[in-house]
C-alpha positions in Angstrom: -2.0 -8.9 -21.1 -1.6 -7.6 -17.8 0.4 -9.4 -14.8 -0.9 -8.4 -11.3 0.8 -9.6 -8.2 -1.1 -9.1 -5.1 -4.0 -9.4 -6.6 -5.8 -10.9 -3.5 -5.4 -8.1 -1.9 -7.3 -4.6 -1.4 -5.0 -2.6 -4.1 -3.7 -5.5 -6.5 -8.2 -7.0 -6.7 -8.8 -3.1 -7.1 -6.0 -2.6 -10.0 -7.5 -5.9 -11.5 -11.0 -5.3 -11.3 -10.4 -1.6 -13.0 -8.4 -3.1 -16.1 -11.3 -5.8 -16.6 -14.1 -3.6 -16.1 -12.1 -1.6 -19.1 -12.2 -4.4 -21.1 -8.3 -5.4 -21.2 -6.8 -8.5 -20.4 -5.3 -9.7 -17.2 -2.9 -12.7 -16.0 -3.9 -13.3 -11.8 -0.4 -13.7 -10.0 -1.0 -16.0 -7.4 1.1 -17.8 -4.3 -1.9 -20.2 -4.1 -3.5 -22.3 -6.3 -7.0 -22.6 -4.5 -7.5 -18.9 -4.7 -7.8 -19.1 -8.4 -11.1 -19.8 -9.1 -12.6 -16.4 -8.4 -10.5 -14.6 -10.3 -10.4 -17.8 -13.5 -14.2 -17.1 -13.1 -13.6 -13.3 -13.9 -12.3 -14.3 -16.7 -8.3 -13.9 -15.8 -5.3 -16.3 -16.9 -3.8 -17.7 -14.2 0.2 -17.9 -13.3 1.5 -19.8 -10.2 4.5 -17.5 -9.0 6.4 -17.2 -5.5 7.2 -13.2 -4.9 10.9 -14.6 -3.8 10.7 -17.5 -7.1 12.6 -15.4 -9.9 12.2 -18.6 -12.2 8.3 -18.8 -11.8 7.6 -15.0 -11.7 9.4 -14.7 -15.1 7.0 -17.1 -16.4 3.9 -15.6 -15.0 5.5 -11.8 -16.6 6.4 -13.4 -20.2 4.6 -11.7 -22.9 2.9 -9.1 -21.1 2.2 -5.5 -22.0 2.6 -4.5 -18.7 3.3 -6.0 -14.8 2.4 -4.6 -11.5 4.5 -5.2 -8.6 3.2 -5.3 -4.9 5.6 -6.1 -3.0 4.5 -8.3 0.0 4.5 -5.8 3.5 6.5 -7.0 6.6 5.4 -5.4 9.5 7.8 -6.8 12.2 11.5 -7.0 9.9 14.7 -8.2 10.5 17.3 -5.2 10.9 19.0 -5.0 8.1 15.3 -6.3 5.9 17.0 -9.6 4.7 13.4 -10.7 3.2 12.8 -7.5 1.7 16.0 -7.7 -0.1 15.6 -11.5 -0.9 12.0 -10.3 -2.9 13.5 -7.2 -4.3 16.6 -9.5 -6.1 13.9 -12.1 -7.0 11.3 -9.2 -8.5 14.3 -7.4 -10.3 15.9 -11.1 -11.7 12.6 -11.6 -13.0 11.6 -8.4 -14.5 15.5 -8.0 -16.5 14.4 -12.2 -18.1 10.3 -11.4 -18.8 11.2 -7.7 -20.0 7.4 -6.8 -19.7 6.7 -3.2 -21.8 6.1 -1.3 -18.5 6.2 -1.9 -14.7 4.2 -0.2 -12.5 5.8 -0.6 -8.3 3.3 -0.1 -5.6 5.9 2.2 -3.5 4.9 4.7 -0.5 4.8 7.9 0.9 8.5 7.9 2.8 10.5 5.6 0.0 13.1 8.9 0.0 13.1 9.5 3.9 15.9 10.7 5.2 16.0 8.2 7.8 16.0 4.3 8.2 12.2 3.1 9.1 9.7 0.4 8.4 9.6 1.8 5.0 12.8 1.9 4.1 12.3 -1.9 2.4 10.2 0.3 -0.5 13.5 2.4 -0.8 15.4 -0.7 -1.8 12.8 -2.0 -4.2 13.2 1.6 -6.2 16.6 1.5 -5.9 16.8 -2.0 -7.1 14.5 -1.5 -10.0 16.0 2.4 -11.2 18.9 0.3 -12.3 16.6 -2.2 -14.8 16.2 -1.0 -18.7 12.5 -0.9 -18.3 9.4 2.0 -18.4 8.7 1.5 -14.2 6.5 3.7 -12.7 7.1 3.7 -8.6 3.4 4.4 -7.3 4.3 6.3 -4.5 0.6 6.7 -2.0 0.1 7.7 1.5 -1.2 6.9 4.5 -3.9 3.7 3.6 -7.3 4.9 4.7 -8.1 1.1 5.9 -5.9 1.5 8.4 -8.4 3.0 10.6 -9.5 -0.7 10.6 -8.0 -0.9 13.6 -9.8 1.7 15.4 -13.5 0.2 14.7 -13.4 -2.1 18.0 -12.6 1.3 20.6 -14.6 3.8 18.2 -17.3 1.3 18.7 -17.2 0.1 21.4 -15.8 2.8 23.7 -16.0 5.9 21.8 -11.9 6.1 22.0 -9.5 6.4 18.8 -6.3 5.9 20.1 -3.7 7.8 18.0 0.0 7.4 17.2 -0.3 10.0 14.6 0.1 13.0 16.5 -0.8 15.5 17.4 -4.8 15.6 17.1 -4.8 18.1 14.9 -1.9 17.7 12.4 -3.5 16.5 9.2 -1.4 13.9 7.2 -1.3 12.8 3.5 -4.3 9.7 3.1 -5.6 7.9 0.6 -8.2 4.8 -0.2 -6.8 2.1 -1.8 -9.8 2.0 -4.2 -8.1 5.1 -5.6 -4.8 3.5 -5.5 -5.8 0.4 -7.4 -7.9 2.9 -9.8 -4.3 5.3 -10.7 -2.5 1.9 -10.7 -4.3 0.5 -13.3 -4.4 3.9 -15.6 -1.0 4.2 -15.1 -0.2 1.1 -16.4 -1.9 1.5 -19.5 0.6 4.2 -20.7 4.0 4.7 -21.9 6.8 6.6 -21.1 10.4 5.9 -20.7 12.8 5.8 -18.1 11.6 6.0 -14.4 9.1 7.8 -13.1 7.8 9.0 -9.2 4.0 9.3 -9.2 2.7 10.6 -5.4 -0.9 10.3 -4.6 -3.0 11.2 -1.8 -7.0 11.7 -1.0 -9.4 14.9 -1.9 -8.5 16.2 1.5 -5.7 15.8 4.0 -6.8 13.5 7.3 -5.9 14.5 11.2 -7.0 12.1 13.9 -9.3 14.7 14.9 -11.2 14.0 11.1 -10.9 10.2 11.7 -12.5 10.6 15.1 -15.0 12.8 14.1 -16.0 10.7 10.7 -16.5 7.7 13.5 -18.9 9.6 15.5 -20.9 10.5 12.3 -20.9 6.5 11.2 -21.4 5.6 14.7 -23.9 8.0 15.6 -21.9 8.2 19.2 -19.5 11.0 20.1 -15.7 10.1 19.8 -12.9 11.2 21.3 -9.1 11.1 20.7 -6.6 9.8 22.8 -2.8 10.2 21.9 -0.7 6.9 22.7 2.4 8.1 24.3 6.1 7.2 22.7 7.3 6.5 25.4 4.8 3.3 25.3 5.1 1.9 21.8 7.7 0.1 22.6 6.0 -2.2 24.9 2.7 -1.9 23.4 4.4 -3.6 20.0 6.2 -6.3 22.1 3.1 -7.0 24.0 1.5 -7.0 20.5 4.0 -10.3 19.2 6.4 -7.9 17.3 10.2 -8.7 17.8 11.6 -6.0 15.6 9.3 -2.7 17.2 12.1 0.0 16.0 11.6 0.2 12.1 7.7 0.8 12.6 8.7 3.6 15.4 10.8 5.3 13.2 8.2 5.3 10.5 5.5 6.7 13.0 8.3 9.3 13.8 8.6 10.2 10.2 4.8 11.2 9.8 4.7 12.9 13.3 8.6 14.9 13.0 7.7 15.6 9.2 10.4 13.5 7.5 8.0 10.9 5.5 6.3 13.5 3.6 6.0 14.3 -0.5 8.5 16.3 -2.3 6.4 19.1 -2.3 3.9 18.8 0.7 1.7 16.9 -2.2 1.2 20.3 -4.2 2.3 18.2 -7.4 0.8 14.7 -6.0 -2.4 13.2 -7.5 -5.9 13.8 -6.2 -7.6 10.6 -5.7 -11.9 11.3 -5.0 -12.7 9.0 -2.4 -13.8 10.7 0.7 -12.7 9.8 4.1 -16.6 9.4 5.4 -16.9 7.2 2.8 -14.0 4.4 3.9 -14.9 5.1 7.5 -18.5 4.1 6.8 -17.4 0.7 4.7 -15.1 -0.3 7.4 -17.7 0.1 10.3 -20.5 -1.6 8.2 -17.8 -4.4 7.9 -16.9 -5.0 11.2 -20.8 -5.3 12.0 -20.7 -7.8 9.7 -18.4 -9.7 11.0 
């Protein structure tokens, strides 16, 4: 048996979907009751667990031959990532009672940056969970794909992607999170000891030049780049609802200065298949849907 958490989500459905389409069994981690029935009807058990409820996630790990953890993203943290750390101590108390064989972390591109940013609350789930007895695995992917999400509306609309990642042409690491649920999944079905650091990005690096020009071939419309200043994130996070703007500069720093990067420029990292054109095209066919 298999515990996913997050499993309503794009990675934890995808690492769920892969073990079931491979025949193994899988135990649905859910927050909320009423989003059981889709996955009951897929034939999952079902657990009732709180990411930041030690006492109910050790129930919904017992007996299991392996657990992924996704820990739930803040985009707008406290300094100092007082949730974070309340989930990691939860996650870890957990894990050290249900003693699962293996543990596979959904971690990220950046968990051994130099420099405190937005990310930094997957550097304390690593650290946290180095120091358990247990096989873990720290998934470490880059830059989602879907986030280009956010660019349908202008690419659209007004033929404008408008770029933090910068400059145009610098290409950055990128991967779907079809491909991240898919290595998930494998790599829970393994065994080794101790820790281990998995990195994984796409086929092919992306630049915000690539994303613009995969719009204009899904669009059918010319696109054009335009570079958001630093000098106005600030206000343009604030003016967005966030309270806490620094951590997610810093992180947008780290891609753009070079400090959240792989070990080794992703030489050793694995090679996931999904193509950018293909992401680009799902996300545009989705927001005509809705």
């Amino acid at each position: 048996m298999y515990a996913i958490t997050g499993i309503t989500g794009k990675v934890g459905g995808e690492v769920a979907r892969h073990l079931l389409a491979n025949g193994q069994p899988v135990r649905a981690v859910l927050r909320d009751r009423a989003k059981a029935a889709d996955w009951a009807a897929k034939g999952c058990d079902i657990a009732i667990a709180d990411m930041a409820n030690a006492e109910q996630l050790a129930a919904a790990f017992a007996g299991t031959q392996g657990v992924f953890i996704l820990p739930p993203s803040d985009f707008d943290p406290e300094p100092g990532y007082p949730e974070a750390k309340r989930v990691i101590d939860q996650v870890t108390r957990a894990l050290m009672t249900a003693r699962p064989q293996t543990v596979v972390c959904l971690s990220t591109i950046g968990a051994d940056a130099p420099h405190d940013n937005l990310l930094t609350q997957r550097t304390l789930m690593e650290r946290s969970l180095n120091a358990i007895d247990l096989p873990v695995s720290f998934l470490r992917p880059g830059w989602f794909m879907e986030n280009a999400l956010w660019d349908v509306a202008s690419a659209r609309d007004e033929g404008v992607l408008r770029s933090f990642l910068q400059p145009a042409g610098k290409a950055f690491p990128m991967v779907a999170t079809r491909d991240v649920g898919r290595v998930a999944a494998d790599l829970l079905r393994q065994h080794w000891a101790g820790t281990r650091i998995v990195e994984l990005e796409g086929p092919a690096r992306v630049s915000a030049n690539d994303l613009a020009q995969a719009f204009a071939a899904v669009l059918a419309r010319p696109v054009r780049v335009e570079i958001v200043s630093r000098e106005s994130w600030e206000g343009l996070f604030r003016a967005q609802g966030m309270k806490n703007p620094q951590a997610r500069i810093r992180m947008l720093d780290g891609f753009n200065e070079g400090w959240i990067e792989f070990s080794d420029q992703g030489r050793s990292a694995v090679k996931g298949d999904t193509a950018l054109l293909e992401v680009i095209t799902a996300l545009v066919a989705g927001g005509a849907a809705t």
